[in-house]
VEXVEXKE-913729 format. One record per residue (C-alpha): x, y, z. Coordinates in steps of 0.001 Angstrom, whole numbers, padded with zeros to 6 digits, always signed. Layout:
XYZ/...
***
This chain:
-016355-000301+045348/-012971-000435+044018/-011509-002849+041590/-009385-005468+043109/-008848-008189+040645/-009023-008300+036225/-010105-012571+035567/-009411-013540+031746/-009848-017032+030294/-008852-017477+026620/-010747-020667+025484/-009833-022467+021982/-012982-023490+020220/-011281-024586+017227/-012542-027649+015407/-010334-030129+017250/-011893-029531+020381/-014937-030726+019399/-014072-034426+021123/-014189-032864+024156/-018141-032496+024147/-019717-030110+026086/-017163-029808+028921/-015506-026437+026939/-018850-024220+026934/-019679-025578+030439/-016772-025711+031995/-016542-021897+030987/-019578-020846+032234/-019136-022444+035522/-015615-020165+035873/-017455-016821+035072/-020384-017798+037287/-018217-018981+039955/-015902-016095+039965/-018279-013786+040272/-020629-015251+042705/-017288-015657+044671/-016094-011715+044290/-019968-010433+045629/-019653-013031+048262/-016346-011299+049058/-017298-007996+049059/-015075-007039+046234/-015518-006219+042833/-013973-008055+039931/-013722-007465+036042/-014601-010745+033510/-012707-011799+030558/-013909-014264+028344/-011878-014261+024968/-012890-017724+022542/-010148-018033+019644/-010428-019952+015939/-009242-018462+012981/-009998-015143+014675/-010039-013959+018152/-013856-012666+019920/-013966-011224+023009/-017477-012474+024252/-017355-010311+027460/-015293-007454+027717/-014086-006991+031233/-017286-006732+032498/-017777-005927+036343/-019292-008578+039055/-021748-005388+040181/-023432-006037+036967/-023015-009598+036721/-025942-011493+035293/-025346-015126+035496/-024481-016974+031764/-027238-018706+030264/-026177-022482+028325/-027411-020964+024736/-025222-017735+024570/-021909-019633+026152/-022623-022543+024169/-022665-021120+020851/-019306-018554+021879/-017509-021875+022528/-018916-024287+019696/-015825-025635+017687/-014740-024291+014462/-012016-023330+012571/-007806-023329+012841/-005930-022276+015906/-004867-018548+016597/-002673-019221+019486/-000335-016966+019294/-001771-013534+018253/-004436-013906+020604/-002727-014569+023550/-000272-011715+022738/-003239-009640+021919/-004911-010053+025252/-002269-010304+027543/-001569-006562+026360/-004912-005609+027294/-004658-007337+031034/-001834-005398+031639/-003254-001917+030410/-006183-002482+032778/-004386-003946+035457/-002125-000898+035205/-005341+001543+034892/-006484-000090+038347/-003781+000763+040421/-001198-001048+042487/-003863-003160+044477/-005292-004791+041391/-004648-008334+041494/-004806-009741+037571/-005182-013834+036617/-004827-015398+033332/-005681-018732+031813/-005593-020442+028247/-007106-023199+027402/-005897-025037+024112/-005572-028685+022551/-003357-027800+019746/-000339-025764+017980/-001192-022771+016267/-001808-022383+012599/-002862-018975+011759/-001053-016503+013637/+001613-014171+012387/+003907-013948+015467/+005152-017218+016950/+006217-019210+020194/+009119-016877+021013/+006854-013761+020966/+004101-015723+022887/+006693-016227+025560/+008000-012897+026026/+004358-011851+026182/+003884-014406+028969/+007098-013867+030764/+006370-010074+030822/+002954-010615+031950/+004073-012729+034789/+007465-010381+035469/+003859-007668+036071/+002987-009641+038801/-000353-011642+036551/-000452-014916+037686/-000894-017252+034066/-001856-021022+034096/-001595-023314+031245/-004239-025820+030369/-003237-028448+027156/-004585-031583+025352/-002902-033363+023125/+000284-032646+024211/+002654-032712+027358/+001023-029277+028928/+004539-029268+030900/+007324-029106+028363/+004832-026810+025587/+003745-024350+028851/+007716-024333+029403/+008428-023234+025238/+005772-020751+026061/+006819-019263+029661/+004588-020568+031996/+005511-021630+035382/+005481-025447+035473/+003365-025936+038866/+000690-023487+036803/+000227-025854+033880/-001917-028867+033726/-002111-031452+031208/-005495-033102+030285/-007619-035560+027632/-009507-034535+024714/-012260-036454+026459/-015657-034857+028034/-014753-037102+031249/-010815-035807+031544/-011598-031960+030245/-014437-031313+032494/-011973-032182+035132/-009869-029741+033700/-012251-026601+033391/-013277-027528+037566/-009740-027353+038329/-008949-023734+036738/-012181-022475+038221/-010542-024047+041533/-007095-022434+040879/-008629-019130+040243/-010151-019480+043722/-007009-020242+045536/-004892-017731+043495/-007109-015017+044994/-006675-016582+048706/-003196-014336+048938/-002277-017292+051489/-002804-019911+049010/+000236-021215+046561/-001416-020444+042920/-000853-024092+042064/-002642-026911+040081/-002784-030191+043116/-001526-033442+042939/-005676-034543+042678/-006664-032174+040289/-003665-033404+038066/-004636-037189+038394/-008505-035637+037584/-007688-034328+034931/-004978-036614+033117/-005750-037970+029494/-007553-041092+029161/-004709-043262+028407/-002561-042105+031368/-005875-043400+033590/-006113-046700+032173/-002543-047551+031958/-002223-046730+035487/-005513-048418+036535/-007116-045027+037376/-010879-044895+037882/-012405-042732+035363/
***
């Protein structure tokens, strides 16, 4: 079976995200599970990335392969993705979106690669900066990767823009369980579609309003 498509999430689990509950760990573990239920289902085989970032960066699973896919258990994802720590933006993305692009490379021209980060902050710890995270995105997507954007605590728009993301591939959410869980469903969603080749890699209108901060709901009379 022949490697069609490299998945890699890069979660923050630094201390901040701690309002958001549960919804980071689960919402995690329902992407990997998903995606590779969906890849068997599919006949195809796919490659898992999970990378969770504080002061340092740990890969949890290393591109491992949906043939040998055993589903994530609560306990293990829960403790990869329990909040501590600064923010090492920066360095990790650059760090990983090298990797992608050496295996996506290594797979030949059919391999299809996705990315996603997950953050609710700025960073803190790294050594490079915004610029170099950009060039690292905009080369990544120049590669053909497809890269969403996932933010709290800030307009996931303008700082996805400062960083090179494509606008309609960034989504903006709460720091709320309620509003983040939203969040995590829609990236497992937009991994889905992005691998539908007739699909428009895209967050929707719905999962937008889903997934929109707390305040944003209320002030706009938005059942939460």
């Amino acid at each position: 079976m022949v490697i069609t498509t490299e998945l890699l999430f890069v979660g923050d689990r630094s201390s901040s995200m701690e309002s958001m509950g549960d919804s980071p760990w689960k919402g995690a573990m329902e992407w990997a599970n998903t995606q590779a239920e969906e890849a068997k289902k599919n006949s195809h085989e796919a490659c898992i990335t999970l990378v969770a970032f504080d002061d340092i960066s740990e890969r949890v699973l290393n591109a491992v392969s949906t043939k040998k896919w055993k589903p994530l258990k609560e306990g293990q994802v829960q403790e990869w993705l329990t909040p501590r720590g600064c923010t090492r933006l920066y360095d990790t993305v650059i760090e990983e979106l090298d990797l992608l692009k050496k295996r996506k490379t290594r797979r030949g021209s059919e391999c299809r690669a996705v990315f996603a980060l997950f953050t609710d902050g700025e960073d803190n710890v790294s050594v490079a900066d915004n610029s170099d995270m950009n060039n690292a995105v905009t080369n990544a997507r120049s590669e053909g990767i497809t890269c969403f954007f996932l933010a709290a605590n800030q307009d996931a728009i303008a700082s996805g823009f400062k960083y090179g993301f494509d606008a309609d591939q960034c989504l903006t959410t709460g720091t709320d369980p309620s509003s983040s869980s939203s969040a995590y469903e829609a990236m497992s969603s937009v991994f889905s579609r992005t691998l539908n080749r007739s699909v428009s890699p895209a967050f929707t209108p719905v999962e937008r309003v889903k997934s929109a901060p707390l305040y944003y709901k209320r002030r706009n009379r938005i059942p939460e």
